[in-house]
C-alpha positions as CSV (number, residue, x, y, z in Angstrom):
1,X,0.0,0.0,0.0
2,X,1.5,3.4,-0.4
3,X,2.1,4.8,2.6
4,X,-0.3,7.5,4.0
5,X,-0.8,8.0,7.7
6,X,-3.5,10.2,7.7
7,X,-6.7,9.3,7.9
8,X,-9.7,11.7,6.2
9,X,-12.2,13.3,8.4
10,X,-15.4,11.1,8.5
11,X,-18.1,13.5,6.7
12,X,-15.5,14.3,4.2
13,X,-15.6,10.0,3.8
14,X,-18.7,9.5,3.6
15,X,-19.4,12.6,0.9
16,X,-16.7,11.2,-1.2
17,X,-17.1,7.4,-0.9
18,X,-19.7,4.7,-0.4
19,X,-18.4,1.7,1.7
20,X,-19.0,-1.9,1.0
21,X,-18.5,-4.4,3.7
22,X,-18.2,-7.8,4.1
23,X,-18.4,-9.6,7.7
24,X,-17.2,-12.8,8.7
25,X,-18.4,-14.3,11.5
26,X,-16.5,-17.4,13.2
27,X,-18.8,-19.5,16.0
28,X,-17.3,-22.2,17.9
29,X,-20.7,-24.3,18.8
30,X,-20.8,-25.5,22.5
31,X,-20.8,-29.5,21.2
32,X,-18.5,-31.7,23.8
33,X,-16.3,-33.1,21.7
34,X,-13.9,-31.8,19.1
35,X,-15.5,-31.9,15.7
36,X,-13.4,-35.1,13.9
37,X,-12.5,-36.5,17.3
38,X,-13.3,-37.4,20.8
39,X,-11.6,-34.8,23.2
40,X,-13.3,-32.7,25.4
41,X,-14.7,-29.2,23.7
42,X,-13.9,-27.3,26.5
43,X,-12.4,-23.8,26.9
44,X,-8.9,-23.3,28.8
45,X,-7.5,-26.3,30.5
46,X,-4.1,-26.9,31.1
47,X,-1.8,-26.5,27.6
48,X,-2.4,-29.8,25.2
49,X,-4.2,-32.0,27.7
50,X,-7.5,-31.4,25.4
51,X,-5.5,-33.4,22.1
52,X,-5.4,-36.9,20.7
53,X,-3.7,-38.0,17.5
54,X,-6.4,-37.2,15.2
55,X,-6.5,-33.2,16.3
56,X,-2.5,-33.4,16.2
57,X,-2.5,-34.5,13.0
58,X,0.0,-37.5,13.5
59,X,0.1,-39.6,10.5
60,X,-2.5,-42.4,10.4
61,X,-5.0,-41.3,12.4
62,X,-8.3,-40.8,10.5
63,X,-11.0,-38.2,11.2
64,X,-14.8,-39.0,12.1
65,X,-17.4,-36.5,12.3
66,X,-19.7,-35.1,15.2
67,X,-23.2,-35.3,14.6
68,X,-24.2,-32.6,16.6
69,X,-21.3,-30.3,15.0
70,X,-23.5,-31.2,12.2
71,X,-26.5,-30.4,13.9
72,X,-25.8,-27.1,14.9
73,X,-24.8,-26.3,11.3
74,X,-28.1,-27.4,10.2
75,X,-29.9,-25.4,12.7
76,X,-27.7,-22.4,12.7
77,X,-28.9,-22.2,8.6
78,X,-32.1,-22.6,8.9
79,X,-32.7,-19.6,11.3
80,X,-30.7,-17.4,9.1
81,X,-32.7,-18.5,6.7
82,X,-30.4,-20.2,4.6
83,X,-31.1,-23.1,1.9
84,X,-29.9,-26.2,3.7
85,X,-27.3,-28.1,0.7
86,X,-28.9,-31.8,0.0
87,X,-25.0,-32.8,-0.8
88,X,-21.8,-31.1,0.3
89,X,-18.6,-32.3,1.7
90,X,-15.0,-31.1,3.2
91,X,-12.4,-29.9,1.9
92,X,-8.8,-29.0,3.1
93,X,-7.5,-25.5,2.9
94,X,-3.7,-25.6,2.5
95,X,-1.5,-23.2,4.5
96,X,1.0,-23.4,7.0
97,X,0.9,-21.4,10.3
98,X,2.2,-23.3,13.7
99,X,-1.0,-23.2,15.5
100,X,-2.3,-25.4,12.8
101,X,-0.5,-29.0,13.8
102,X,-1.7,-30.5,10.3
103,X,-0.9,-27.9,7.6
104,X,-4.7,-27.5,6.5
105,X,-7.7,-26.7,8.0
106,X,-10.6,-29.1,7.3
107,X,-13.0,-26.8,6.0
108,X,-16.0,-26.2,3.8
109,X,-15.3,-24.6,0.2
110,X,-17.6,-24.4,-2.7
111,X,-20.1,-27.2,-1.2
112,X,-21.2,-25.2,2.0
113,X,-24.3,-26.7,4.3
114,X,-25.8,-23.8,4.5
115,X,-26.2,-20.4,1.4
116,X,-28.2,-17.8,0.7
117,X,-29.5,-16.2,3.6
118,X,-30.5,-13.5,5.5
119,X,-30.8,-12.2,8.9
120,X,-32.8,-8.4,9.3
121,X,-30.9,-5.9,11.7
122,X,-32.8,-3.5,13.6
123,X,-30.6,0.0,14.2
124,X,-30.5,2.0,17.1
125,X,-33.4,4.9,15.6
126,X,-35.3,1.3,15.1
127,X,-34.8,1.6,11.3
128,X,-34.6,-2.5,9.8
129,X,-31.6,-3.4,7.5
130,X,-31.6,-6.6,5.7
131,X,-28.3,-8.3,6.0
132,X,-28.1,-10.6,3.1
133,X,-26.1,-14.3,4.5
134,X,-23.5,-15.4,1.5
135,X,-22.6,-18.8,2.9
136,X,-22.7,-20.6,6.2
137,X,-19.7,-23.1,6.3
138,X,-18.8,-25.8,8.8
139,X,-15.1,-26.1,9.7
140,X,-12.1,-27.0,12.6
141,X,-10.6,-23.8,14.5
142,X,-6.9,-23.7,14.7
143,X,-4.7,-24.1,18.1
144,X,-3.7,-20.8,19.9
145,X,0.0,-19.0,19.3
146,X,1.0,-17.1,22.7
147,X,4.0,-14.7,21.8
148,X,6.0,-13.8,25.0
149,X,8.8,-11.0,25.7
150,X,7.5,-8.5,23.2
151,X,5.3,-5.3,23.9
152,X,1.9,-6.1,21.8
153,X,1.7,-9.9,22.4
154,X,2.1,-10.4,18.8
155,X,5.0,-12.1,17.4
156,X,6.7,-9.0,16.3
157,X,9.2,-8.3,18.8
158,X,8.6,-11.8,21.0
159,X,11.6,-13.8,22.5
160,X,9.4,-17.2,21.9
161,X,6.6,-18.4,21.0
162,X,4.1,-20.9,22.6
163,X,1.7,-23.4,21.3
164,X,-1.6,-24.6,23.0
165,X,-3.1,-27.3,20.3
166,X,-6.5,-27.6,23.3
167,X,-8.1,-25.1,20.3
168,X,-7.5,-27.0,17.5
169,X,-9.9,-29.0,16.5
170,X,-13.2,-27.6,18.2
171,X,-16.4,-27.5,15.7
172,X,-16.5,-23.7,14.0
173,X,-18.9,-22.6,11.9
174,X,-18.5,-19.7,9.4
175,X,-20.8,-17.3,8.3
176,X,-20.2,-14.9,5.4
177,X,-22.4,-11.8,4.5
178,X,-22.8,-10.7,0.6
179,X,-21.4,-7.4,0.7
180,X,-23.5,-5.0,2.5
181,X,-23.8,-2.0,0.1
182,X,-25.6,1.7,-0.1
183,X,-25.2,1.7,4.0
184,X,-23.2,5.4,3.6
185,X,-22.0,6.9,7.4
186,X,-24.2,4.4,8.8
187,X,-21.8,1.3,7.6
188,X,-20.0,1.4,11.1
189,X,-23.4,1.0,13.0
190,X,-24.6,-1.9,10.5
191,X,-21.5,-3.8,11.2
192,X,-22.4,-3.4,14.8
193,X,-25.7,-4.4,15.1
194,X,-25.3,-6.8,12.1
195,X,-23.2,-9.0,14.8
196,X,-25.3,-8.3,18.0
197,X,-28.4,-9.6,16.3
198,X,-26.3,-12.7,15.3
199,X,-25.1,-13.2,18.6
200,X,-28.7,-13.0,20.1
201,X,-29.5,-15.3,17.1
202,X,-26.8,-18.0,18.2
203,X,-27.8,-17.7,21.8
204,X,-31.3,-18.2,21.2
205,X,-30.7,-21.2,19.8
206,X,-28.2,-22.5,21.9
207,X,-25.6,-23.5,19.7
208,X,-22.6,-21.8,21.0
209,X,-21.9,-19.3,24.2
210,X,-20.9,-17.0,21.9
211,X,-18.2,-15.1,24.5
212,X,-16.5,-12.7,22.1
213,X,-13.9,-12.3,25.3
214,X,-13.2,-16.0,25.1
215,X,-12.9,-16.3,21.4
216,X,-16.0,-18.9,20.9
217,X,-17.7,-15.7,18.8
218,X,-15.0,-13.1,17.0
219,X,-15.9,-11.1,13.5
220,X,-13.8,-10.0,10.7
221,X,-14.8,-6.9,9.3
222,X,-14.0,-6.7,5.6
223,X,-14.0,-3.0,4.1
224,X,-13.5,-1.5,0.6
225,X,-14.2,2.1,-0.8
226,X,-15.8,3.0,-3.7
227,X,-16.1,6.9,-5.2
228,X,-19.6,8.0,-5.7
229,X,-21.2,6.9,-8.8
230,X,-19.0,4.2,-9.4
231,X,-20.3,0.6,-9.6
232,X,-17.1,-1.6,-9.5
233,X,-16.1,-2.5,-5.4
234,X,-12.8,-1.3,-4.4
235,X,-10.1,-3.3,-2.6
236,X,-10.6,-4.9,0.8
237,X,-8.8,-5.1,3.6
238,X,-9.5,-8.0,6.5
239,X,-9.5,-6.6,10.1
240,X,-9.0,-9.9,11.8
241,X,-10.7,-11.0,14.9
242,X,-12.5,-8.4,16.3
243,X,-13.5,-9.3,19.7
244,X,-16.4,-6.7,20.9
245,X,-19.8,-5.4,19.6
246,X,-18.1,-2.1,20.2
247,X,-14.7,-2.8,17.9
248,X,-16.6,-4.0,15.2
249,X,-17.8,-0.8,14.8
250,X,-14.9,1.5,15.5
251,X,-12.4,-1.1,13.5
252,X,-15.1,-0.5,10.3
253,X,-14.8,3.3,10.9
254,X,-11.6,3.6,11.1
255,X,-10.8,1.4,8.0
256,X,-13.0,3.7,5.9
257,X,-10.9,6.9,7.7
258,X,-7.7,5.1,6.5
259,X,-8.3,3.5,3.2
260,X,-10.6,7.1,2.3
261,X,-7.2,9.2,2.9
262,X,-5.1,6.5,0.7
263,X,-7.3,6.8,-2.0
264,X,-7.8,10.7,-2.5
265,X,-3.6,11.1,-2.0
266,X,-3.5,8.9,-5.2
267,X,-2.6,5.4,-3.4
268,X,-4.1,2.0,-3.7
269,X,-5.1,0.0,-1.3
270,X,-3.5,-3.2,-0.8
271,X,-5.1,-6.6,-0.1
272,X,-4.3,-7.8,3.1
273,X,-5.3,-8.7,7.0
274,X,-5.0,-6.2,9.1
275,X,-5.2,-6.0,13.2
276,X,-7.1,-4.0,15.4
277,X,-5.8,-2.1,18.1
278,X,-8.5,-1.4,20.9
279,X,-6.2,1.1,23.0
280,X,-6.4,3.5,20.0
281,X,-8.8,1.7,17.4
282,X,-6.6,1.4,14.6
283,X,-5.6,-0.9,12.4
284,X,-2.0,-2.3,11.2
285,X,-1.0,-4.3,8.5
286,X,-1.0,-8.1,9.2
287,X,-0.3,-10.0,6.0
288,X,-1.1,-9.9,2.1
289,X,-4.2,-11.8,2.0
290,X,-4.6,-14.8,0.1
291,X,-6.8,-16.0,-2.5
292,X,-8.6,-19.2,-2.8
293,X,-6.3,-20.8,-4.9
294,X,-3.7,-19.5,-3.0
295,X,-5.2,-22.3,-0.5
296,X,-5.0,-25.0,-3.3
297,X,-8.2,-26.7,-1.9
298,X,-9.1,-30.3,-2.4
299,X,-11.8,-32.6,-1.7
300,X,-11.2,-34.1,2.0
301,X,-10.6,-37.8,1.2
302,X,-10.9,-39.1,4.7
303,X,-14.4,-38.2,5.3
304,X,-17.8,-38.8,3.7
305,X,-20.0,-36.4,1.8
306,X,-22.5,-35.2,3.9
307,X,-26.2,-36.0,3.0
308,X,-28.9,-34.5,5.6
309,X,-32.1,-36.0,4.5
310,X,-35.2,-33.2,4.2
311,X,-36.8,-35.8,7.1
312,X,-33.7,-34.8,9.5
313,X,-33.9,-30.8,8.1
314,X,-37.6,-30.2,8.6
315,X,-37.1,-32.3,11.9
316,X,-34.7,-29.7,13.3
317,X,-36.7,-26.9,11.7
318,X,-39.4,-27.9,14.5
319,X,-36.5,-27.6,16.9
320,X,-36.3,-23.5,16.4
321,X,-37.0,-21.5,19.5
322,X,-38.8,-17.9,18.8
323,X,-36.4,-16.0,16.8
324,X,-35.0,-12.6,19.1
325,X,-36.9,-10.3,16.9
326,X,-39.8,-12.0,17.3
327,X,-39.8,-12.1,21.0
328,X,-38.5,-8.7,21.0
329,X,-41.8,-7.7,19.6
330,X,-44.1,-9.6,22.1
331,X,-42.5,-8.5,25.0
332,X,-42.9,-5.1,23.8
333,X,-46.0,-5.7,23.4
334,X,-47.2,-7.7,26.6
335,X,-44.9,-5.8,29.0
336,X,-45.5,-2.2,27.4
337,X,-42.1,-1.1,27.2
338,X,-41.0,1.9,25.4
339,X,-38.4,1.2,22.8
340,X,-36.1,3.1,24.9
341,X,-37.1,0.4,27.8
342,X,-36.7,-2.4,25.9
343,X,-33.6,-1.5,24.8
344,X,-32.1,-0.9,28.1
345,X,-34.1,-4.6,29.1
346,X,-31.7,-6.4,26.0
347,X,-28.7,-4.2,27.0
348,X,-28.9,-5.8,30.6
349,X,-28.9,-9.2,29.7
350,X,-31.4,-9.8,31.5
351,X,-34.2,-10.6,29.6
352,X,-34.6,-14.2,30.1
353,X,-33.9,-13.1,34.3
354,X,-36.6,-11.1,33.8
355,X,-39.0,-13.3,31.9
356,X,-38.4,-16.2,34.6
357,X,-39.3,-13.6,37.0
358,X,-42.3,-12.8,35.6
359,X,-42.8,-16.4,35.4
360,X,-42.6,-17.1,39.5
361,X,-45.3,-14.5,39.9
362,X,-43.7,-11.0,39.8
363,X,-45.3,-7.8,37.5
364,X,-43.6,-7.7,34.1
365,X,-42.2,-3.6,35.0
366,X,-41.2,-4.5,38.9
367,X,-38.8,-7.5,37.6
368,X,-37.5,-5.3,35.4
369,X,-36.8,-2.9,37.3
370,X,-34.9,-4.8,39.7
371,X,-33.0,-6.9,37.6
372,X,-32.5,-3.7,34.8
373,X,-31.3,-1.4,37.2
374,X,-30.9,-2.8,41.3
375,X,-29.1,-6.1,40.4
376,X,-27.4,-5.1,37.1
377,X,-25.8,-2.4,39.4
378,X,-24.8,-5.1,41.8
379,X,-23.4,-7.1,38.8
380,X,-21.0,-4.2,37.8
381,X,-19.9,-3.7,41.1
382,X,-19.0,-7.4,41.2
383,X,-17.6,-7.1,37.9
384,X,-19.2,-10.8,36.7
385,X,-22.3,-11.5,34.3
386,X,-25.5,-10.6,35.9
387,X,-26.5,-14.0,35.8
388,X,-24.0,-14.7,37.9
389,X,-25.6,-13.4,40.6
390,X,-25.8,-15.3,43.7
391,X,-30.1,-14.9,43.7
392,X,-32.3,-16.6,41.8
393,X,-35.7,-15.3,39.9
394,X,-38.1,-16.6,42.3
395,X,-36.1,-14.8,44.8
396,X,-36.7,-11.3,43.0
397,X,-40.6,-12.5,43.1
398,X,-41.3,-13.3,46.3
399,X,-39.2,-9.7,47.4
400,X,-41.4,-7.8,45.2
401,X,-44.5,-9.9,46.3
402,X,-43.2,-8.6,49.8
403,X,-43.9,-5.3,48.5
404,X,-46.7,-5.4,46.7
405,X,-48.6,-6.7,50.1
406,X,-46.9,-3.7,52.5
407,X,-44.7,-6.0,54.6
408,X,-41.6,-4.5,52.6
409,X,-41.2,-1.0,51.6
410,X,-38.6,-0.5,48.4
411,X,-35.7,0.6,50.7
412,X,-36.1,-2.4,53.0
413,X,-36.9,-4.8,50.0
414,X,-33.2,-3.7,48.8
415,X,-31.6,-4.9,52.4
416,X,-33.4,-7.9,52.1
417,X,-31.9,-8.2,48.5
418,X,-28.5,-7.4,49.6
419,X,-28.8,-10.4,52.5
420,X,-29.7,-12.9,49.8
421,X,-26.7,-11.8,47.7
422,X,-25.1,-11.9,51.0
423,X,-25.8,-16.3,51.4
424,X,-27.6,-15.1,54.1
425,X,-30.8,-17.5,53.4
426,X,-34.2,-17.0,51.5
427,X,-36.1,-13.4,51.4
428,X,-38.1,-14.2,54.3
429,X,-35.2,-15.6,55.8
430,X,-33.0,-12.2,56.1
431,X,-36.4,-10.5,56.9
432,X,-36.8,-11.7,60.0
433,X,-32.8,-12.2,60.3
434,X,-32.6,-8.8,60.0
435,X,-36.0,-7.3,61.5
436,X,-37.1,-5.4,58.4
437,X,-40.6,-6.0,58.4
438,X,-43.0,-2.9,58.0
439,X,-44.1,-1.2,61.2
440,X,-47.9,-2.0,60.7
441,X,-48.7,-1.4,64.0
442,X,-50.4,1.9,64.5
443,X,-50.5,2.7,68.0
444,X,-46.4,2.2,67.8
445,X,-46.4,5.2,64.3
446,X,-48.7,7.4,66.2
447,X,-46.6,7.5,69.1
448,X,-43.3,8.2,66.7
449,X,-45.6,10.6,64.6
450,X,-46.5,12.7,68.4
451,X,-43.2,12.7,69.0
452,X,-42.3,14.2,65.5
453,X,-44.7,16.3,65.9
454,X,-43.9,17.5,69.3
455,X,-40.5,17.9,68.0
456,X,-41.4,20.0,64.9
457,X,-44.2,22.3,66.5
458,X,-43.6,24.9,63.9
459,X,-44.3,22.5,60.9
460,X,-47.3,20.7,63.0
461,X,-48.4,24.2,63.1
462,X,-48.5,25.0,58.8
463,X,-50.0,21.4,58.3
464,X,-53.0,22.8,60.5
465,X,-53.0,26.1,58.2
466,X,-53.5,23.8,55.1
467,X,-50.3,23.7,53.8
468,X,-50.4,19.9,53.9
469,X,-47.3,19.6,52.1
470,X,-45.3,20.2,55.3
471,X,-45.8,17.0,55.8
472,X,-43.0,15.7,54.2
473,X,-40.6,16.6,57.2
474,X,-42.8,14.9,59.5
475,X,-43.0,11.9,57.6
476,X,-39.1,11.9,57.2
477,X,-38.4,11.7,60.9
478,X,-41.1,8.9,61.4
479,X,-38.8,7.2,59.2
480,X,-35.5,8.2,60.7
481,X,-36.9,6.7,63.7
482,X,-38.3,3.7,62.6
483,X,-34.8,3.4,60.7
484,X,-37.1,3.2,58.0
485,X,-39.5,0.4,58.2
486,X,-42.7,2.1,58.8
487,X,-45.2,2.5,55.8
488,X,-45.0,6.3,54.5
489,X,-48.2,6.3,53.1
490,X,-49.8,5.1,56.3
491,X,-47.4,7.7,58.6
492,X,-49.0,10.5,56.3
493,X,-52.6,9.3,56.9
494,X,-52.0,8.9,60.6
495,X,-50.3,12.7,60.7
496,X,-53.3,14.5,58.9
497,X,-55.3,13.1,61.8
498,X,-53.3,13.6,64.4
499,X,-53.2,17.6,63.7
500,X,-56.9,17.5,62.4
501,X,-55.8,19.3,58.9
């Protein structure tokens, strides 16, 4: 590439060019074995203890294929919409890199499983992009390369190199958009939500964990240029495993910043991978890519041809849950969220919390509410996955059904919260642990409110002139005194009737 290291100013872009992207989307599925042997699927582990002969490579050893690897393919196609092949087979892909033990990667190459697609993004203003699906392939992932001694972690400047072959193996599936055209300044956002819906699609069906930060879901963002007016795509570059919703996004952006500054000094744009840098999100130059028959692929001769009967294809087509738009739009609809609420409900990753909530008795908005904004709070703090949470959704229930009958306030219902998270037993448990019940008994919050009031004679003395709203200050000491457990609506009634307002 001639060398520019500027980048152009992103109106300026987006007045000049339109983008074209491709994204490629790489989903280890959560099967327990590898896909052509039988070692555990499992992420981390101690270096090569998850590896066997056939994963290694070593010569005689013969593949076999998983089922379920299949499966997942099958299933993974059909919710994108795909056409599900009635014939296809493996292939090898020939390169050499060191984390890949057998010099090819079994893959998938002009006889996918799964082609012609699509899965419909919604954007942030709720406007609905069609993402057109290329190709939905089924291959091996590679082992892992861990560069030590050098500043970036990458092999430039390392001392030595370390391989972990637990990786190889485990049962990937690839899915490539058609390029994504006419999307203008909003390309950035598309590639975005393009892979959050994807990843809601995978976890709905329960095919893969899809953790970006663990590598089982990671996107490469493919970006050309193209002036205005012109019809012909430019040349790509590759940003390579892009590990967040949030890179995706800023790794497309800057690449049309970059390759937008290249082109109007005159350059051209090579063909190549390139990394992404979260610290600054840019991108550097990896390696010139290849082409396919760089690859020199071949049918795989040690496996079969794969032939899923239309039986077995409309049998797993039963097997689809609700898609995520789908169930977006009912529990808009039943729970009467706001797009702005739902949005903030997805966000949390708390939906299905939420909805089993809901499920053990609770009002659609109060588990919400709690999970949304009380426990994903208490998830942050304890920097893990809300989920994680040591409190279950029939917990969250019966708290709020505490509430909802007057033996719990809100503020005490969030101590009794905290003593669940606490191991400190059930809700009703760290009630009465803890003596947080409601003060219900009146004769005990009319003699706090006398003594308020006695305390206060100045404000007893406006309540009784109709200025009702005094109140307030009344009602706060009641609850300093009670240390909060007495029912503010009731102290209120109980002082209007004490000063005869």
């Amino acid at each position: 590439m001639t060398a520019v290291a500027e980048v152009m100013d992103y109106a300026e872009v987006v007045e000049r060019f339109d983008p074209v992207l491709g994204l490629e989307v790489h989903v280890e599925l959560n099967t327990k074995t590898k896909m052509f042997c039988g070692c555990p699927n499992e992420f981390g582990g101690e270096p090569n203890t998850h590896v066997c002969p056939t994963c290694l490579g070593l010569p005689g050893a013969l593949p076999v294929l998983n089922g379920k690897g299949v499966e997942g393919a099958i299933r993974i196609g059909l919710a994108l919409n795909c056409e599900i092949a009635e014939w296809c087979r493996f292939a090898r892909k020939n390169y050499f890199y060191p984390d890949m033990p057998k010099n090819f990667q079994t893959s998938q190459y002009d006889e996918p499983i799964a082609v012609n697609g699509y899965l419909d993004v919604t954007l942030d203003d709720g406007e609905v992009v069609r993402v057109e699906i290329e190709r939905a392939h089924m291959e091996e992932d590679t082992g892992k390369s861990l560069h030590v001694g050098g500043a970036t972690g990458r092999i430039h400047g390392a001392e030595h190199s370390l391989l972990d072959y637990n990786r190889a193996g485990v049962p990937l599936i690839e899915i490539v958009t058609k390029p994504i055209v006419g999307m203008g300044e909003r390309a950035p956002e598309v590639a975005r939500a393009y892979v959050t819906a994807l990843r809601d699609l995978l976890r709905a069906l329960d095919v893969s964990d899809v953790r970006m930060d663990q590598g089982s879901l990671r996107c490469d963002a493919n970006v050309s240029l193209m002036p205005k007016g012109a019809s012909e795509f430019g040349t790509r570059t590759e940003t390579k495993n892009v590990n967040s919703f949030r890179s995706v996004e800023r790794a497309v952006r800057y690449e049309m910043t970059r390759q937008a500054a290249v082109l109007a000094a005159g350059g051209t744009v090579t063909q190549e991978t390139r990394h992404f840098q979260e610290a600054d999100g840019t991108t550097s130059p990896g390696r010139t890519k290849e082409t396919a028959e760089d690859y020199r692929y071949f049918p795989e001769p040690d496996l079969v041809p794969i032939a899923p009967s239309r039986d077995w294809v409309e049998e797993l087509r039963g097997t689809l849950p609700e898609m995520p738009a789908a169930r977006r739009k009912r529990i808009q609809t039943e729970w009467n969220l706001s797009a702005e609420e739902l949005r903030d409900l997805f966000n949390s990753g708390a939906v299905e919390l939420v909805e089993a909530t809901v499920a053990a008795g609770a009002k659609p908005n109060d588990a919400r509410s709690w999970w949304v904004n009380f426990l994903a709070q208490e998830a942050n703090a304890r920097e893990v996955e809300i989920a994680a949470l040591p409190i279950t959704p029939a917990q969250v229930a019966r708290v709020a059904a505490l509430v909802d009958s007057g033996e719990l306030t809100n503020k005490l219902a969030r101590e009794v919260v905290k003593g669940v998270l606490a191991g400190e037993g059930e809700p009703d448990e760290v009630v009465e642990k803890r003596g947080l019940k409601v003060v219900s008994d009146d004769s005990a919050l009319l003699a706090a409110v006398d003594e308020a009031l006695a305390a206060q004679p100045d404000i007893a003395d406006k309540i009784r002139g109709g200025k009702v709203q005094a109140a307030g200050a009344i009602v706060g000491a009641v609850m300093k005194a009670t240390k909060g457990q007495a029912d503010a609506k009731r102290v209120r009634e109980l002082i209007i009737e004490r000063v005869g307002a």
